[in-house]
MIDOSE-1310 file (N, C-alpha, C; in nm, 2 decimals, decimal comma, always signed):
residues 114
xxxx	+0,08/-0,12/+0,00/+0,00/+0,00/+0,00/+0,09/+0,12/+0,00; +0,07/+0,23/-0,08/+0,12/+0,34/-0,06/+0,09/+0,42/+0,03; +0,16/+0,50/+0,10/+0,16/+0,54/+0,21/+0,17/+0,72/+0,15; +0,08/+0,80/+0,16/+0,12/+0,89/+0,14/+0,04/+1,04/+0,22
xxxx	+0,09/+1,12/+0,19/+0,03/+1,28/+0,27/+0,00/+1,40/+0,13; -0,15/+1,41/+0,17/-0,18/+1,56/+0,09/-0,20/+1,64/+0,11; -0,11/+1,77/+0,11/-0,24/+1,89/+0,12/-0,26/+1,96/+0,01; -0,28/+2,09/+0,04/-0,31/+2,18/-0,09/-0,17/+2,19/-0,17
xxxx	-0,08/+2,24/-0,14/+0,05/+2,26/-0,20/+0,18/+2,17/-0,13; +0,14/+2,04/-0,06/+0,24/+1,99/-0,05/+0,17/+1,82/-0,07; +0,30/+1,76/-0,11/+0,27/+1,57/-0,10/+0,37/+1,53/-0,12; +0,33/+1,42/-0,02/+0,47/+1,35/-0,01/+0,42/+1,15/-0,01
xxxx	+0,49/+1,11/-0,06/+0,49/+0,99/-0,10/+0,60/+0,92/-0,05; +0,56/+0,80/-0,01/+0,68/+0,68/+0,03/+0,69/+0,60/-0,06; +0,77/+0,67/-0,19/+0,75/+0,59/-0,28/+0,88/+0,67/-0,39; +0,93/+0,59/-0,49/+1,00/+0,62/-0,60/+0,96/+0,69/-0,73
xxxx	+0,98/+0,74/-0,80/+0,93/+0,72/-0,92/+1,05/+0,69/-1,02; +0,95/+0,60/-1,12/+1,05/+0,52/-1,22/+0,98/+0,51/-1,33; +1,00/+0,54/-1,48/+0,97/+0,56/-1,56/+0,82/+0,65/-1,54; +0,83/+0,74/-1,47/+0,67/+0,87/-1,42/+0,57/+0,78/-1,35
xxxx	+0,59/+0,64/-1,30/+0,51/+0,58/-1,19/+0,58/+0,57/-1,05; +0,49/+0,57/-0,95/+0,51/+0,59/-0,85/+0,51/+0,42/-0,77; +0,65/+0,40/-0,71/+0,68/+0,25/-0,71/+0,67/+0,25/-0,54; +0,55/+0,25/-0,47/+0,60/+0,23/-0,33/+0,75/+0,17/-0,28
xxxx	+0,75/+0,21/-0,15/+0,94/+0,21/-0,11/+0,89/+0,24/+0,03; +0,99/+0,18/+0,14/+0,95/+0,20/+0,27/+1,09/+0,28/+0,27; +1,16/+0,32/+0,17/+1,32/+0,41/+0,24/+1,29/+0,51/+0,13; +1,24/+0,55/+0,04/+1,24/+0,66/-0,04/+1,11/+0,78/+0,00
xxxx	+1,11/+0,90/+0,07/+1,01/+0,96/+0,03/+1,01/+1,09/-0,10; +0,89/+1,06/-0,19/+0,87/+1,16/-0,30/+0,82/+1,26/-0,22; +0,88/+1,41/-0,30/+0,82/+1,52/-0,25/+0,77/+1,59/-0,40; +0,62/+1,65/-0,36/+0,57/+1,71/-0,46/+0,55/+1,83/-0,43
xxxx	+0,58/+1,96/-0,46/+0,58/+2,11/-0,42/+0,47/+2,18/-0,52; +0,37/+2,20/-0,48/+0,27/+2,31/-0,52/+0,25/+2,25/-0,67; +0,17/+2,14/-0,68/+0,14/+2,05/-0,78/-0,02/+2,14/-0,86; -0,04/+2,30/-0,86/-0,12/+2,32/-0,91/-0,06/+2,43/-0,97
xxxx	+0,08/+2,50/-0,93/+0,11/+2,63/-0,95/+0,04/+2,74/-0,92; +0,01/+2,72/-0,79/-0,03/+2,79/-0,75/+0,04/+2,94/-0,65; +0,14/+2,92/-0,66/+0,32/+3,00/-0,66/+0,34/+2,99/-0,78; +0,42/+3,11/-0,74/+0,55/+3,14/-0,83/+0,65/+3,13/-0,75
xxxx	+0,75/+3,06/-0,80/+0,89/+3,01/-0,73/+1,00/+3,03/-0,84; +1,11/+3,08/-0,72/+1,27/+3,16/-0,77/+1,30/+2,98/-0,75; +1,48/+2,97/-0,83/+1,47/+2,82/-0,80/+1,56/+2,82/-0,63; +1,58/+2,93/-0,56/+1,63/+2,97/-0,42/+1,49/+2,90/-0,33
xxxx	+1,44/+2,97/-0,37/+1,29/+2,91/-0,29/+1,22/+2,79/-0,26; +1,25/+2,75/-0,35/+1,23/+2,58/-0,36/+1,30/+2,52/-0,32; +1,42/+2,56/-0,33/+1,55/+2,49/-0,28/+1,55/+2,50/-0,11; +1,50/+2,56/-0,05/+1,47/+2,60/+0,07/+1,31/+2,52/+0,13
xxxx	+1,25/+2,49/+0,07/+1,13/+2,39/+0,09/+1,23/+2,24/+0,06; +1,29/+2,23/-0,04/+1,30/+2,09/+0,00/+1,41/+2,08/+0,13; +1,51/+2,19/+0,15/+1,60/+2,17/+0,29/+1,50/+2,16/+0,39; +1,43/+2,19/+0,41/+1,33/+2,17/+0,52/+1,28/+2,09/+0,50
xxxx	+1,21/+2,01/+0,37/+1,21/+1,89/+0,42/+1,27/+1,77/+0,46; +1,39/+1,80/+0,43/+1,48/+1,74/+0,43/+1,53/+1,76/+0,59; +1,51/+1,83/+0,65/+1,53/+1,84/+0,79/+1,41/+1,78/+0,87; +1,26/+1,80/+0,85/+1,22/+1,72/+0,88/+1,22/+1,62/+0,89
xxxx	+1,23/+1,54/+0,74/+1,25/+1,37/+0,75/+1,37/+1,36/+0,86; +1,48/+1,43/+0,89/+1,62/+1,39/+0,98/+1,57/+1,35/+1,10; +1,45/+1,49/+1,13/+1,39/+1,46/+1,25/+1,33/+1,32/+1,32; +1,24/+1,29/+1,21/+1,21/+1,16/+1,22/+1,25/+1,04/+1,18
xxxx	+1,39/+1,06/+1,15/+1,47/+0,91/+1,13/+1,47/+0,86/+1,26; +1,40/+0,74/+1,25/+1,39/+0,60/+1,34/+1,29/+0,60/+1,34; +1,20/+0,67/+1,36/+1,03/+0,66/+1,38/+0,94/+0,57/+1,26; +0,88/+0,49/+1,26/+0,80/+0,40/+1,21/+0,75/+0,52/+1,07
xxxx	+0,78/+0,47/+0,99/+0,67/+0,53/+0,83/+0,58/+0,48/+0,85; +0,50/+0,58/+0,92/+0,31/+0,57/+0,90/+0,24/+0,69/+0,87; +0,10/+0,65/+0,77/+0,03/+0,80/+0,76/+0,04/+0,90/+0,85; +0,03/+0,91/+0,98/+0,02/+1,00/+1,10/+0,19/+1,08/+1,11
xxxx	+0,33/+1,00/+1,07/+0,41/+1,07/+1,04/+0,45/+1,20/+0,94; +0,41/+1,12/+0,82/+0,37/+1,17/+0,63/+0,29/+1,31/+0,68; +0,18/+1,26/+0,73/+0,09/+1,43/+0,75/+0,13/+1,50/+0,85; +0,21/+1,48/+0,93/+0,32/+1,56/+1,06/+0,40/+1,62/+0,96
xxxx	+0,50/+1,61/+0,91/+0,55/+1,64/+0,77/+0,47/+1,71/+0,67; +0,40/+1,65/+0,58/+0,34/+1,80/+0,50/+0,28/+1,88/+0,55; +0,17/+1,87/+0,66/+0,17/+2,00/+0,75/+0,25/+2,09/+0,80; +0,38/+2,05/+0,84/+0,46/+2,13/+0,86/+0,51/+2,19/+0,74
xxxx	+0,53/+2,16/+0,68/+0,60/+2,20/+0,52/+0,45/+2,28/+0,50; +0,36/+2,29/+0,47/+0,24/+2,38/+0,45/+0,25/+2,46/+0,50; +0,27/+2,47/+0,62/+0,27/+2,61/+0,74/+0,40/+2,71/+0,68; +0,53/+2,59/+0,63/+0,65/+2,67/+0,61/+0,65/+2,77/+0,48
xxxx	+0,53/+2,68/+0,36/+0,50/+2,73/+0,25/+0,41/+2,86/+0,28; +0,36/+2,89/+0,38/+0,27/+3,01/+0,39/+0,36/+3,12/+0,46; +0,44/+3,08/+0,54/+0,52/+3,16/+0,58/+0,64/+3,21/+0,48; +0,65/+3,16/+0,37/+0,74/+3,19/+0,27/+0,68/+3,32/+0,19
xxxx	+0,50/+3,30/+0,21/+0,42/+3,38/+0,11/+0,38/+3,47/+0,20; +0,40/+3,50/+0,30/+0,42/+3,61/+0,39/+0,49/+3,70/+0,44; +0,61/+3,62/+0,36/+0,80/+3,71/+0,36/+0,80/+3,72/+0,21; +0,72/+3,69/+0,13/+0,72/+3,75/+0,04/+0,85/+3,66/-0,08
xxxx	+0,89/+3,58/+0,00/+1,00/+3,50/-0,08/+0,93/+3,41/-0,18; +0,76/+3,38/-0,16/+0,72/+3,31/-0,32/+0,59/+3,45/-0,34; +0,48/+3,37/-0,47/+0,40/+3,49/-0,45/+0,29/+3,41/-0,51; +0,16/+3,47/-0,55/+0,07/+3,38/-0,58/+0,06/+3,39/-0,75
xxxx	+0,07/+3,26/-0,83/+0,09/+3,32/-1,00/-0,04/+3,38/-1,07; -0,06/+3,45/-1,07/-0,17/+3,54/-1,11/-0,23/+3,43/-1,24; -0,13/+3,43/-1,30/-0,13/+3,33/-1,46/-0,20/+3,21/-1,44; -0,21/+3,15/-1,31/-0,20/+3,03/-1,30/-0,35/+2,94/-1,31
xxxx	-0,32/+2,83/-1,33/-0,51/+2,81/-1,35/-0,59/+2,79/-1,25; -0,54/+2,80/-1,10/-0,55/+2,77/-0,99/-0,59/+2,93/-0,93; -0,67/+3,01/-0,88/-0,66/+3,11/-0,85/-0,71/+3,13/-0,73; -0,76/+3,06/-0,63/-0,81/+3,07/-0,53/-0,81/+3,12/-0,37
xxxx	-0,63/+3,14/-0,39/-0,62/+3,26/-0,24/-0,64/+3,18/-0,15; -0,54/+3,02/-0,18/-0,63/+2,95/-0,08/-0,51/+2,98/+0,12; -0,43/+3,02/+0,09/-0,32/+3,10/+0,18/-0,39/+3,28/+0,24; -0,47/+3,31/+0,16/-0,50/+3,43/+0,23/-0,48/+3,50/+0,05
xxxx	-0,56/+3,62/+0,13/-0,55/+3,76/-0,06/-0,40/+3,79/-0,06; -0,37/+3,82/-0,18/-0,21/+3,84/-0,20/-0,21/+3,99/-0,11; -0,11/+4,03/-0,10/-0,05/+4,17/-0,08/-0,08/+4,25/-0,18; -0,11/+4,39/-0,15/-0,08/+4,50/-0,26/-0,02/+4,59/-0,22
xxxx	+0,09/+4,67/-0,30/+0,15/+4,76/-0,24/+0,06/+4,91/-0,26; +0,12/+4,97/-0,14/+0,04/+5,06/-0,09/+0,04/+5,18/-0,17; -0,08/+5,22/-0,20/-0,10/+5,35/-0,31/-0,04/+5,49/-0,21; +0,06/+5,52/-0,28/+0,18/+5,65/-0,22/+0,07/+5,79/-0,17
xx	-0,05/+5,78/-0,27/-0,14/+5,90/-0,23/-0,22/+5,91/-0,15; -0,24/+5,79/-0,08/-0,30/+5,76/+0,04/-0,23/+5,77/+0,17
């Protein structure tokens, strides 16, 4: 059984991918970052979501791979992804086909004449 965690903009799978299928694995976790484009991402920024997840998982080396871990983990990585869009380090892709503000309304910068 595949073992995996969803949220809005994060997923993660205990599993490989090999020829674009997903091959369960109890030692590999897949990470999927904002699978709707719903960001816009520098490639600094992403690089910075996966160190963190990547610190996460360190966290929980030894702990049993079970769903209840998987969603400890993309939760946290969700929270970290909102806080990235609140430093302004990603942003929401206007372009994107996904438009829903599901993080909160973007920012606008402040009209000078007000």
């Amino acid at each position: 059984m595949l073992l995996k965690s969803t949220t809005r903009h994060i997923r993660i799978f205990a599993a490989e991918v090999e020829d674009g299928e997903l091959i369960p694995s109890n030692q590999v976790l897949t990470l999927d970052v904002d699978p709707d484009n719903e960001f816009t991402w520098s490639e600094d920024s992403l690089q910075v979501v996966y160190r963190k997840f990547d610190e996460l998982v360190e966290a929980n080396s030894g702990a049993d791979l079970t769903d209840y871990n998987l969603r400890r983990i993309g939760s946290d990585l969700e929270h970290f992804v909102r806080s990235l869009l609140q430093l302004g380090s990603i942003s929401y892709n206007i372009s994107g086909r996904v438009s829903n503000y599901s993080m909160g309304l973007p920012r606008l910068a402040a009209d000078e004449n007000n």
